[in-house]
LUMVEX-602968 format. One record per atom (N, C-alpha, C): residue in three letters; x, y, z. Coordinates in pm, whole numbers, padded with zeros to 5 digits, always signed. Layout:
! residues N
ALAXYZ...
This chain:
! residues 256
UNK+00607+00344+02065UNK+00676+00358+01937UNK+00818+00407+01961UNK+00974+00353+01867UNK+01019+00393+01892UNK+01130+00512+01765UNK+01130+00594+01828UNK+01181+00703+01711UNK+01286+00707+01696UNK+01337+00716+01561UNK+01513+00728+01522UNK+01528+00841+01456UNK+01637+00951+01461UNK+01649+01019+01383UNK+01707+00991+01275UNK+01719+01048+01121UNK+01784+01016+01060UNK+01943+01145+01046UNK+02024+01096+01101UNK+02071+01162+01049UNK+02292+01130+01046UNK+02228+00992+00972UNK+02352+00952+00893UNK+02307+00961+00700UNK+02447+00978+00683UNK+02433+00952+00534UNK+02384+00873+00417UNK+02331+00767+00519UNK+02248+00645+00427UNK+02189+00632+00486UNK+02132+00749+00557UNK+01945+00727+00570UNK+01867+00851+00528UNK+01964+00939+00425UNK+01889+01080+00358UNK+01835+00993+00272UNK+01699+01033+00207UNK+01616+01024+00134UNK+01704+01071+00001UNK+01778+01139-00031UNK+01818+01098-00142UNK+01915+00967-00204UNK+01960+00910-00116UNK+02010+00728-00127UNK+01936+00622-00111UNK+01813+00669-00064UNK+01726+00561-00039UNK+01672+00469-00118UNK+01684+00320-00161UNK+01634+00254-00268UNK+01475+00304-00271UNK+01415+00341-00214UNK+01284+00359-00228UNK+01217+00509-00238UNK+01338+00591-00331UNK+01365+00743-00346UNK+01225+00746-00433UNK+01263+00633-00537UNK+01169+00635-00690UNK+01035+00661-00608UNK+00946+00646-00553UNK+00792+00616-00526UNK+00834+00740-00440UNK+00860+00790-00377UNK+00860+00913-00307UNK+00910+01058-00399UNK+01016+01061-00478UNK+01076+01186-00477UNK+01033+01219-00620UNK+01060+01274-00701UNK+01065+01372-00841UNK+01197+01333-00847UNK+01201+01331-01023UNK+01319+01326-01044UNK+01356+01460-01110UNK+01475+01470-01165UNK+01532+01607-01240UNK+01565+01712-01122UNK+01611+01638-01018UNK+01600+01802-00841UNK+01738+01833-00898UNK+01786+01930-00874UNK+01926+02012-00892UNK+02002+01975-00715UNK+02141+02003-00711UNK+02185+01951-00572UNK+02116+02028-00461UNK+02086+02123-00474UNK+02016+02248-00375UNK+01888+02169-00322UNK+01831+02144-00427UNK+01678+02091-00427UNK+01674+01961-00309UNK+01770+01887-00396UNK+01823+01763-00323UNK+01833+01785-00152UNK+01940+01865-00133UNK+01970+01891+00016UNK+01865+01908+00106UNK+01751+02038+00029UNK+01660+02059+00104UNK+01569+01896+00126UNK+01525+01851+00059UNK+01436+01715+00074UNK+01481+01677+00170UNK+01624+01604+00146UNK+01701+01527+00268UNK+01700+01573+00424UNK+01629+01713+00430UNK+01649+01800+00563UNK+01471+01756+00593UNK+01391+01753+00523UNK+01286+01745+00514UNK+01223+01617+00641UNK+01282+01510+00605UNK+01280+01405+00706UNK+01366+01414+00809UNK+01316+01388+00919UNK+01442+01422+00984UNK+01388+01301+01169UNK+01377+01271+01121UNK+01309+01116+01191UNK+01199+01024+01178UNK+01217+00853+01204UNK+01115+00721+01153UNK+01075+00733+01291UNK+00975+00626+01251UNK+00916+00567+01403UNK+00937+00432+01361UNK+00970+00347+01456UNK+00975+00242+01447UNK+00878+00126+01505UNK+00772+00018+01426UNK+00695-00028+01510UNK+00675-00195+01485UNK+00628-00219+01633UNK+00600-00335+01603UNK+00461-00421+01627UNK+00491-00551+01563UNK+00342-00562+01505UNK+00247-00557+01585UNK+00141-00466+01580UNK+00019-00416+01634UNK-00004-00340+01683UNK+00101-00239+01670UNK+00152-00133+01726UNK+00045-00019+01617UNK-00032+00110+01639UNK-00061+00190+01606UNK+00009+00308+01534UNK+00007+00329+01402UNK+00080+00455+01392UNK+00003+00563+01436UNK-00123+00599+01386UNK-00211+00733+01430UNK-00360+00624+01470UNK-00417+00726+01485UNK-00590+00658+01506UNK-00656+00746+01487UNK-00764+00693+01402UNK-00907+00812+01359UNK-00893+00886+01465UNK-00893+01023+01418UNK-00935+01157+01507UNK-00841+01197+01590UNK-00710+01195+01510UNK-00617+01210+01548UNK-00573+01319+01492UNK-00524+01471+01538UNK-00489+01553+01425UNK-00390+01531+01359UNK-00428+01560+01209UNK-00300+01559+01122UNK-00169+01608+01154UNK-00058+01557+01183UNK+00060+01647+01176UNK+00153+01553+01094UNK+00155+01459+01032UNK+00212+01390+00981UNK+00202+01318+00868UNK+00225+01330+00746UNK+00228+01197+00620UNK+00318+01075+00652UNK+00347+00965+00625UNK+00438+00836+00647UNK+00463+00798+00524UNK+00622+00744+00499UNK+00635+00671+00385UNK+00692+00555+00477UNK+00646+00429+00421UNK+00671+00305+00452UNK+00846+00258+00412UNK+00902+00248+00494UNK+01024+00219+00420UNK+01059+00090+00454UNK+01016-00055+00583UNK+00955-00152+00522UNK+00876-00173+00640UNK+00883-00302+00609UNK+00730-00404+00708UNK+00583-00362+00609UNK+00459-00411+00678UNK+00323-00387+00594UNK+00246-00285+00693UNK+00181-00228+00716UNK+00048-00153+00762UNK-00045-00181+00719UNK-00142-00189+00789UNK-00319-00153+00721UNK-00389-00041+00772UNK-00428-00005+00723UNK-00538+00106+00743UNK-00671+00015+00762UNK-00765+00092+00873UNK-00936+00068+00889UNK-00961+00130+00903UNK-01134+00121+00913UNK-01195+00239+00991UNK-01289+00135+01064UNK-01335+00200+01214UNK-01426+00073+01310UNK-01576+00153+01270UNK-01665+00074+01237UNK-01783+00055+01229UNK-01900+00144+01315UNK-02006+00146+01339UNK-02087+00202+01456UNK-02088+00075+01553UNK-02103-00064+01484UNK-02130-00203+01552UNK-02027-00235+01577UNK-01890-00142+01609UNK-01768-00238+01617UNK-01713-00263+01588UNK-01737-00310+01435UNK-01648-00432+01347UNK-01531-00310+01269UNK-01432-00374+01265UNK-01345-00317+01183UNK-01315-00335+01026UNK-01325-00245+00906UNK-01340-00239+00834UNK-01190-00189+00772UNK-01160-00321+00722UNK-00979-00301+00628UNK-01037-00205+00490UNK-00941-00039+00510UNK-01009-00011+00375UNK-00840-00007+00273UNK-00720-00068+00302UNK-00548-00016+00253UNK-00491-00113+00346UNK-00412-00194+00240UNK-00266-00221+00322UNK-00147-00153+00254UNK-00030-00100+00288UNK+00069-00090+00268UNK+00194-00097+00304UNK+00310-00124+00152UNK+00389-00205+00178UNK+00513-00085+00124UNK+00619-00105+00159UNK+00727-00028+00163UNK+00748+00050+00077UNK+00753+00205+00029UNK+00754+00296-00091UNK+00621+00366-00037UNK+00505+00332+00003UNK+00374+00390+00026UNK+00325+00414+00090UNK+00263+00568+00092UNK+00243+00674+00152UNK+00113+00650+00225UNK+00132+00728+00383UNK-00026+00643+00474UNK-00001+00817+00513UNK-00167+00837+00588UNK-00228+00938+00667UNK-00243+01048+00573UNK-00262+01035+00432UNK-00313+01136+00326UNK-00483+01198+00366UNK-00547+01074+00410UNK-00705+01086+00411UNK-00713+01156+00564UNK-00607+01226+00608UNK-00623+01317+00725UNK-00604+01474+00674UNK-00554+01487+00493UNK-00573+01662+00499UNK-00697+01713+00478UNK-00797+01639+00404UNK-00863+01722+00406UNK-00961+01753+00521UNK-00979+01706+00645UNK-01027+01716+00745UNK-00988+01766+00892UNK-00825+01785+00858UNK-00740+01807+00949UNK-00722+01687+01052UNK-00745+01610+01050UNK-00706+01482+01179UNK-00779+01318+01065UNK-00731+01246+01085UNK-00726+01090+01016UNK-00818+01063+01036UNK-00848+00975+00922UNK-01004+00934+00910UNK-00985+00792+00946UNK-00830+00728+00985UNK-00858+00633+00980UNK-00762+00553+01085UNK-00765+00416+01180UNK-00666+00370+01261UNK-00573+00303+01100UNK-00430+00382+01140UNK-00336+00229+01096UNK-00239+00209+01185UNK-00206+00044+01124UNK-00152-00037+01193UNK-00013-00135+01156UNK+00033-00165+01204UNK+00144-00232+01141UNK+00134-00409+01155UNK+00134-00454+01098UNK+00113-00589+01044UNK+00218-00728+01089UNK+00373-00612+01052UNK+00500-00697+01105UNK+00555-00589+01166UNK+00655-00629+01211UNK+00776-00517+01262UNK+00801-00410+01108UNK+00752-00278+01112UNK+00769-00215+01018UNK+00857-00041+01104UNK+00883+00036+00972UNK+00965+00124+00950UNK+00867+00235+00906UNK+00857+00360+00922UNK+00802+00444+00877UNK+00892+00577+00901UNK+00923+00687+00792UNK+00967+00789+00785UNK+00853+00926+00835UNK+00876+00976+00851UNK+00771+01083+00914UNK+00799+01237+00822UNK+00700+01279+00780UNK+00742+01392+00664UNK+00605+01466+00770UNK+00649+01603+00819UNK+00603+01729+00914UNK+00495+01775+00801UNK+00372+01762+00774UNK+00303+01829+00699UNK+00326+01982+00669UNK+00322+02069+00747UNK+00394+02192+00739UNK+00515+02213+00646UNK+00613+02143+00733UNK+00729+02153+00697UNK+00731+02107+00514UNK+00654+01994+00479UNK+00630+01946+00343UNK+00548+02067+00256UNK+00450+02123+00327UNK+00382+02272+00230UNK+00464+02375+00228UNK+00550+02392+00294UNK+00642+02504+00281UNK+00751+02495+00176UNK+00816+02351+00211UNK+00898+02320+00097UNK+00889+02275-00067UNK+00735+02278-00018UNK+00680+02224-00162UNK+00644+02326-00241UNK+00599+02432-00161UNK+00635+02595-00268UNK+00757+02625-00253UNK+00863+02582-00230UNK+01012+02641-00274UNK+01030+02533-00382UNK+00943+02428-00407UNK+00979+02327-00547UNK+00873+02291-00560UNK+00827+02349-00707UNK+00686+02279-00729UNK+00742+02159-00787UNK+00788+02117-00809UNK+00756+01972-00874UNK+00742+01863-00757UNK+00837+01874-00630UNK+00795+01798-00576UNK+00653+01818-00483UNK+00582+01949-00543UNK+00421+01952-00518UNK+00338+01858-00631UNK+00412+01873-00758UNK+00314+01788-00863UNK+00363+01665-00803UNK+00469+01601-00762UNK+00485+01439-00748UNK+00441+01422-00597UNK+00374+01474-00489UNK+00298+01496-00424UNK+00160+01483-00499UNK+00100+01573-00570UNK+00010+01521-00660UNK+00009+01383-00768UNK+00047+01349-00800UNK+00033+01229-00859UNK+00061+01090-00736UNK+00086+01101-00568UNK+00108+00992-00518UNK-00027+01014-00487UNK-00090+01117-00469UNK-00243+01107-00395UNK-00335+01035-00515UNK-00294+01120-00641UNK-00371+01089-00772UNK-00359+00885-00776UNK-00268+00832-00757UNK-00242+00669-00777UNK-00352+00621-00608UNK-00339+00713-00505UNK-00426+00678-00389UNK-00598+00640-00439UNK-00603+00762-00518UNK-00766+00764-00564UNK-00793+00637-00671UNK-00700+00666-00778UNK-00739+00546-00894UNK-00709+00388-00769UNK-00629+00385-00712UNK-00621+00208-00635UNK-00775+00225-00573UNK-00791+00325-00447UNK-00903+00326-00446UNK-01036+00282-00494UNK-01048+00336-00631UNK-01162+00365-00714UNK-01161+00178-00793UNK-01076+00147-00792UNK-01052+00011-00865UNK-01083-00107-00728UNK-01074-00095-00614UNK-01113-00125-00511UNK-01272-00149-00541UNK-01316-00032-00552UNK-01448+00020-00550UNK-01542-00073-00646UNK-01487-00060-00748UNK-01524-00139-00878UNK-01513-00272-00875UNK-01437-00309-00781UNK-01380-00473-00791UNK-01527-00522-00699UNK-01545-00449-00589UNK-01660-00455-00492UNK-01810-00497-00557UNK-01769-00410-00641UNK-01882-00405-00723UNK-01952-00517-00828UNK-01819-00536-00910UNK-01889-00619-01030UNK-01805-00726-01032UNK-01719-00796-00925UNK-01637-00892-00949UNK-01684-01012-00797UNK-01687-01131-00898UNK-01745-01263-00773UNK-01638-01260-00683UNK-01646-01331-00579UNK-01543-01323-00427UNK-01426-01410-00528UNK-01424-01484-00586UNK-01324-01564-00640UNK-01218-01481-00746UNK-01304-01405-00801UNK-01227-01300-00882UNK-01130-01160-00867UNK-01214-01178-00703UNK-01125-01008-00560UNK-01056-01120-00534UNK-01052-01198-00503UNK-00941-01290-00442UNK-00781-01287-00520UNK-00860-01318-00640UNK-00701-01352-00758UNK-00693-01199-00772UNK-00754-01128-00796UNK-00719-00960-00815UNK-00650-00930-00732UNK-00634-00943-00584UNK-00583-00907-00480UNK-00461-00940-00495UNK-00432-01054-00528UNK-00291-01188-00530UNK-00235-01085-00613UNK-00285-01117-00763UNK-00188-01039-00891UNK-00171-00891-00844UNK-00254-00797-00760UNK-00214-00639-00733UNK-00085-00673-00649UNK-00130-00723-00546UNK-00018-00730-00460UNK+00146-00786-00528UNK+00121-00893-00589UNK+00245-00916-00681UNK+00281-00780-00743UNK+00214-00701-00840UNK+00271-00611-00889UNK+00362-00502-00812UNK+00318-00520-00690UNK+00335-00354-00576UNK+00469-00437-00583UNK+00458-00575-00523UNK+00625-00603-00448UNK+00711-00619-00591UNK+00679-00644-00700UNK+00755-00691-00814UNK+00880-00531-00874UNK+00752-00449-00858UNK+00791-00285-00881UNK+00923-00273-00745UNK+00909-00336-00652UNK+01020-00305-00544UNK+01110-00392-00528UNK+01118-00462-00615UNK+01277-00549-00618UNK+01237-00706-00615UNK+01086-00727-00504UNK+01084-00830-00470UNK+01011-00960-00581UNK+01070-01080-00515UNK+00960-01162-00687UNK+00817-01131-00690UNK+00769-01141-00781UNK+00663-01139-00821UNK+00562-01212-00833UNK+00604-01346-00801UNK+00535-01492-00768UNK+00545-01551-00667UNK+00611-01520-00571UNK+00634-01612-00401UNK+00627-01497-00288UNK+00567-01499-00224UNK+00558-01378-00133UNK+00530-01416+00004UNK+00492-01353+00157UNK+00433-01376+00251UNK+00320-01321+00248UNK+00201-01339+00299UNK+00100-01269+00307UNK+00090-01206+00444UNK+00109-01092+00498UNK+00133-01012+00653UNK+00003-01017+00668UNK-00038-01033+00609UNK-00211-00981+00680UNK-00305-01115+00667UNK-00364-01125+00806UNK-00478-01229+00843UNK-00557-01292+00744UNK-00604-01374+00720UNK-00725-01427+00630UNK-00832-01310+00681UNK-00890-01290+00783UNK-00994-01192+00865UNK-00916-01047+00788UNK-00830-01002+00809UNK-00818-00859+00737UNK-00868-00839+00578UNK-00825-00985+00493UNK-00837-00997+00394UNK-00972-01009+00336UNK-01069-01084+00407UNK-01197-01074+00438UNK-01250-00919+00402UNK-01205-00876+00531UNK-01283-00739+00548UNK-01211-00647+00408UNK-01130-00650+00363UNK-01087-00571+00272UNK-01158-00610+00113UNK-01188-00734+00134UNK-01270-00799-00016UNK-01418-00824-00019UNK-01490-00755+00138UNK-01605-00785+00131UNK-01607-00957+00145UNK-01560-00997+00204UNK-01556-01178+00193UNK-01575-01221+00331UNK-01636-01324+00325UNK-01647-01378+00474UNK-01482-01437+00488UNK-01477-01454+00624UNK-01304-01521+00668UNK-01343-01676+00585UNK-01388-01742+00638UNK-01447-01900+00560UNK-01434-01909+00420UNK-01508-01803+00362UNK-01496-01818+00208UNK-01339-01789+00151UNK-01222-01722+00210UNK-01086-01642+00191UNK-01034-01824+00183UNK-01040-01876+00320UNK-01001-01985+00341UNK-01050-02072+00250UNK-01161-02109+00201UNK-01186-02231+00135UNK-01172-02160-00053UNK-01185-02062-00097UNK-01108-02005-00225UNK-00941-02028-00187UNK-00884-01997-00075UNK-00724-02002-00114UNK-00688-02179-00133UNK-00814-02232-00058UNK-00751-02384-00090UNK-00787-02462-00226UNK-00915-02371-00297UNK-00961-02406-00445UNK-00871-02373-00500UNK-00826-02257-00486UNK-00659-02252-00598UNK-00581-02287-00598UNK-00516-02340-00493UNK-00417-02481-00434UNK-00445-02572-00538UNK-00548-02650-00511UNK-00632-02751-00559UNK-00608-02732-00727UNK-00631-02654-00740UNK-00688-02615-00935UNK-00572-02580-00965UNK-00440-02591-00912UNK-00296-02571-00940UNK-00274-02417-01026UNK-00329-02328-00928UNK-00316-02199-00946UNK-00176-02130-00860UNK-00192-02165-00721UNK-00126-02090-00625UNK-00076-02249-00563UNK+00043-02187-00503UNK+00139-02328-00400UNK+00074-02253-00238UNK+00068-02295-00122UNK+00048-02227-00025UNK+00041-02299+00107UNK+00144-02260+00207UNK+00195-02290+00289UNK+00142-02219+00425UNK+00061-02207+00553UNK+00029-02106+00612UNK+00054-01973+00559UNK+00115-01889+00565UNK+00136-01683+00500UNK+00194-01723+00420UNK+00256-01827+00343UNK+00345-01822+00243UNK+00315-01880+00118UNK+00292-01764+00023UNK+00237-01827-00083UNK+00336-01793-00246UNK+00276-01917-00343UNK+00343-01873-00446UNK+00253-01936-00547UNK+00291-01844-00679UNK+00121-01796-00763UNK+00218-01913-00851UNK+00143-02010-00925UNK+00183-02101-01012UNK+00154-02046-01108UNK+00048-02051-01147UNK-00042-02025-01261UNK-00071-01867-01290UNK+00041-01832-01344UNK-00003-01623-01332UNK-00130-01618-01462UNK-00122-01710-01546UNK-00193-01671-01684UNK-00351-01684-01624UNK-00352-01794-01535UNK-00470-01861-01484UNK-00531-01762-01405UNK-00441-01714-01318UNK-00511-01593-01221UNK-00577-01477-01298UNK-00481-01423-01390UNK-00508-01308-01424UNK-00704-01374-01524UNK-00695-01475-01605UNK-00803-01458-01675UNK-00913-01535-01562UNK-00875-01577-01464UNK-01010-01565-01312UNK-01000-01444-01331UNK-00937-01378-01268UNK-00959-01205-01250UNK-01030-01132-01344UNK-01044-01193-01479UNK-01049-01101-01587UNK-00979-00948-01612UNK-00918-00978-01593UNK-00766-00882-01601UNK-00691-00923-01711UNK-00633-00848-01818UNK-00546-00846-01923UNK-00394-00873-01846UNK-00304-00988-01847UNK-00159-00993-01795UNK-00112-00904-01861UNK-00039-00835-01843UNK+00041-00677-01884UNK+00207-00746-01930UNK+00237-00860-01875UNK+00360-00942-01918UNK+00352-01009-02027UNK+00257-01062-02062UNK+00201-01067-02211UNK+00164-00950-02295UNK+00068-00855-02259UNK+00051-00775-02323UNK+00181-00648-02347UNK+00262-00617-02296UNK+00325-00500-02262UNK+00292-00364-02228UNK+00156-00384-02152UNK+00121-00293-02155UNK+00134-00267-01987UNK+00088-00141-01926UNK+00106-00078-01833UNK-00002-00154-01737UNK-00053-00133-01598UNK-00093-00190-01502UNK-00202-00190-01482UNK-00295-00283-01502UNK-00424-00299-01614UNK-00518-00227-01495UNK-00629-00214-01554UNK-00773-00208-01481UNK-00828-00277-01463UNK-00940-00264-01370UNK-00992-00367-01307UNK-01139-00353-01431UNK-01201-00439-01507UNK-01315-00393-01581UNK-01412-00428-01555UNK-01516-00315-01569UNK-01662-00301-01523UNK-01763-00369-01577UNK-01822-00494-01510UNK-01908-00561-01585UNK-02042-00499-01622UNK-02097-00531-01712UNK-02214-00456-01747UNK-02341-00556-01703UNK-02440-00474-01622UNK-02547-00581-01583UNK-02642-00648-01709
């Protein structure tokens, strides 16, 4: 891995386009300064490169500032189990405080960027500012609800329906960060995608070519683009929030 410090003027965390998903707003200049001291070197990696690995002690949170990661965890039999990908703004190695060391390998997908925030150094400063302890609390709080909607999707939704759910989440994450919202790359394997949807690799592959087909999605090897957003979202059974105006739907619980 290779490490950069930050310490030019347009690489403090308070200029950073990707301040919003990390910082609190309303800091006074004091407040400000301290944050910006807070980081004080990335790692830089490339693809397949490890950031931590299960059972690793905690000394570190990551904010993605770009490329993708995934998080797993390996099996008793081996197999590796995608449980998170993330994409630039979002926070990895949370599921290492409460145990003191990571519960989980991540990984980087493409050539990615990661900021390094000193756990210590973040509890100390976070009682000299509670708020950026509550907006610390609310990035873990959005960890649990994606989570928990994960969980649910597992649950009561056919492989065809985690499929388009997956497409439209992921649109939303990159849409919120500048990027379109309908044409994207996909960094991660058909096989990661699999393991993250409960799906066999075969079935990922022959659903991404039914939606091709049914003039849902355009799709090129990793490069895809969603034709049909109205179409996806009611496969998904998901409310479009661009129609509705409403905020970033749930995933809903079928009743047996």
């Amino acid at each position: 891995m290779n490490y950069k410090p930050t310490d030019t003027p347009t690489s403090k965390c308070s200029v950073c386009v990707l301040g919003q998903f990390c910082l609190p707003v309303g800091l006074n200049s004091s407040e400000v300064s301290k944050i910006d001291s807070l980081v004080k070197e990335r790692v830089h990696l490339q693809k397949g490169e490890s950031l931590y690995r299960h059972g690793d002690p905690l000394s570190s949170v990551y904010s993605v500032r770009f490329g993708t990661l995934k998080t797993e965890f390996c099996l008793q039999d081996g197999r590796q189990q995608v449980i998170g990908f993330h994409i630039p703004g979002e926070i990895l190695g949370l599921d290492g405080i409460g145990e003191g060391h990571y519960q989980s390998d991540a990984i980087a997908l493409e050539e990615s960027e990661v900021c390094i925030i000193r756990y210590e150094a973040f509890e100390d400063l976070a009682r000299q500012i509670p708020v950026l302890q509550n907006q610390f609390h609310k990035i873990m709080s959005r960890e649990l609800t994606q989570d928990q909607r994960h969980l649910l999707s597992l649950g009561t939704m056919r492989a065809e329906e985690r499929l388009a759910a997956f497409l439209l989440s992921l649109s939303q994450r990159l849409a919120a960060r500048g990027y379109l919202n309908n044409e994207f790359d996909l960094r991660m394997s058909r096989n990661d995608i699999g393991s993250y949807l409960g799906i066999q690799i075969e079935t990922v592959s022959r659903m991404l070519s039914r939606f091709a087909e049914s003039g849902l999605i355009q799709i090129k090897q990793r490069h895809i683009k969603l034709i049909d957003m109205n179409g996806l979202y009611e496969l998904a059974g998901i409310p479009n929030p661009d129609r509705q105006g409403c905020s970033t739907p749930e995933i809903p619980i079928k009743q047996a």
